[in-house]
C-alpha positions as CSV (number, residue, x, y, z in Angstrom):
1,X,145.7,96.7,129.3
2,X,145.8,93.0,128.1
3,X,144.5,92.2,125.1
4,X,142.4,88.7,124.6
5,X,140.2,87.3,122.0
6,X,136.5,88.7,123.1
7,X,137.8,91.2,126.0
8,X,140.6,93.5,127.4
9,X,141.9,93.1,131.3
10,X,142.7,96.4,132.6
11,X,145.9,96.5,134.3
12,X,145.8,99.8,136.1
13,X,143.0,101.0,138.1
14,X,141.5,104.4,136.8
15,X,138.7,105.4,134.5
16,X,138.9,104.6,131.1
17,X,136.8,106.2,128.2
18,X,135.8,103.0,126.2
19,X,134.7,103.2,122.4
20,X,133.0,100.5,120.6
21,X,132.5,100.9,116.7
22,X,130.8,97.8,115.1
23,X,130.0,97.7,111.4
24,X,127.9,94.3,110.4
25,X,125.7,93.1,107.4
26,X,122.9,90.8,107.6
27,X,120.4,88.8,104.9
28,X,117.9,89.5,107.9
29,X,114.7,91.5,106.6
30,X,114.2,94.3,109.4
31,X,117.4,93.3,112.0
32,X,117.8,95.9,115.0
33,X,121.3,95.2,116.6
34,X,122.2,96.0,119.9
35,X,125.9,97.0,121.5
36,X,126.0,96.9,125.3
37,X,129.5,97.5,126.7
38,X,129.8,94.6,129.9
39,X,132.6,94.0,132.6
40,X,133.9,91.9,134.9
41,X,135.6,91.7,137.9
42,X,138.7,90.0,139.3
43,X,139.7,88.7,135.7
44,X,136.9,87.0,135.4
45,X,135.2,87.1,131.5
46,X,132.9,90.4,130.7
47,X,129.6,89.3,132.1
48,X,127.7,92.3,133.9
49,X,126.3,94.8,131.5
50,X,127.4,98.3,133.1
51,X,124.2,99.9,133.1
52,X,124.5,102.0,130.4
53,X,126.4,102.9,127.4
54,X,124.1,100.8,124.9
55,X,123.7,101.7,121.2
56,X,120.4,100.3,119.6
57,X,120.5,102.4,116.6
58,X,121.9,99.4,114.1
59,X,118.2,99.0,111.8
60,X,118.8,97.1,109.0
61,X,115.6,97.1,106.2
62,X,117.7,94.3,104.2
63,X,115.5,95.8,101.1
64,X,117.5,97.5,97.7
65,X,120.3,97.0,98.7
66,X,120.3,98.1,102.4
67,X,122.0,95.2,104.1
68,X,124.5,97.1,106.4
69,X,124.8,98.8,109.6
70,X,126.9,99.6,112.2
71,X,126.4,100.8,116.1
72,X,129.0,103.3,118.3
73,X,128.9,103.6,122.0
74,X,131.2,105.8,123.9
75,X,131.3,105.6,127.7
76,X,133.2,105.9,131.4
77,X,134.0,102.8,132.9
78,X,135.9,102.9,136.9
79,X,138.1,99.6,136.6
80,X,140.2,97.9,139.4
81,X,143.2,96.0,138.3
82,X,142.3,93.3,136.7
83,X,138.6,93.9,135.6
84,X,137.9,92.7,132.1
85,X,136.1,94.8,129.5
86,X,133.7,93.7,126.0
87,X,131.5,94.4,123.8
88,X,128.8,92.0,123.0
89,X,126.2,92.8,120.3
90,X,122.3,91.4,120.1
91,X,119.0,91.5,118.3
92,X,116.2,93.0,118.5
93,X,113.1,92.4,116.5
94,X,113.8,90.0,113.8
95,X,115.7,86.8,114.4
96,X,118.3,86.0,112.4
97,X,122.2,86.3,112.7
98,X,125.1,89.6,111.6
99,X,128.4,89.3,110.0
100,X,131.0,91.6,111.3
101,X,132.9,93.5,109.2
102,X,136.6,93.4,109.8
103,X,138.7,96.8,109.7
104,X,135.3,98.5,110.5
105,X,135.1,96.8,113.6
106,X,136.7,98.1,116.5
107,X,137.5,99.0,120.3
108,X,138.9,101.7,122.0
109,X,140.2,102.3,125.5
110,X,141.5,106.0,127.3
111,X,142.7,106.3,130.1
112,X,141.3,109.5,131.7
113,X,142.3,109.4,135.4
């Protein structure tokens, strides 16, 4: 794979196993996050949530002290050469933004086949 700044382009055709870990804080009273794996086609950017693989376990109360979180979400993925693979994370509930944490924040891709 090629690496970019908000997605990887797979080079090889196959499935791959692909792991998201994302750790975050927020200042946001009662934030829900979100991780949905998406993919593109052709090279084009991520854009087409896969269907499934989404983690919406990320509740943050925001109340003593309980101001992080953090969301996993393993899945299969059949790529063609050249199809593009992210993360992107969202809300649910209240509004309000999340901080990633660097060095907790991660990817992973396996090829299985």
């Amino acid at each position: 794979y090629t690496a970019g700044n908000s997605y990887v382009t797979i080079n090889t055709a196959g499935t791959y196993e692909v792991t998201f870990n994302v750790a975050y804080t927020t200042v946001t009273a009662r934030w829900n996050g979100i991780l949905k794996i998406y993919k593109g086609t052709g090279g084009a950017a991520p854009s087409s949530w896969i269907g499934y693989g989404a983690g919406k376990m990320g509740y943050v109360r925001n109340s003593t002290g309980h101001n992080e979180a953090s969301l996993i979400v393993t899945c299969l993925v059949t790529c063609s050469a050249n199809d593009t693979i992210g993360g992107h994370v969202a809300r649910e509930a209240a509004n309000g933004t999340c901080t990633l944490v660097a060095n907790e924040t991660f990817m992973t891709i396996k090829r299985m086949s």
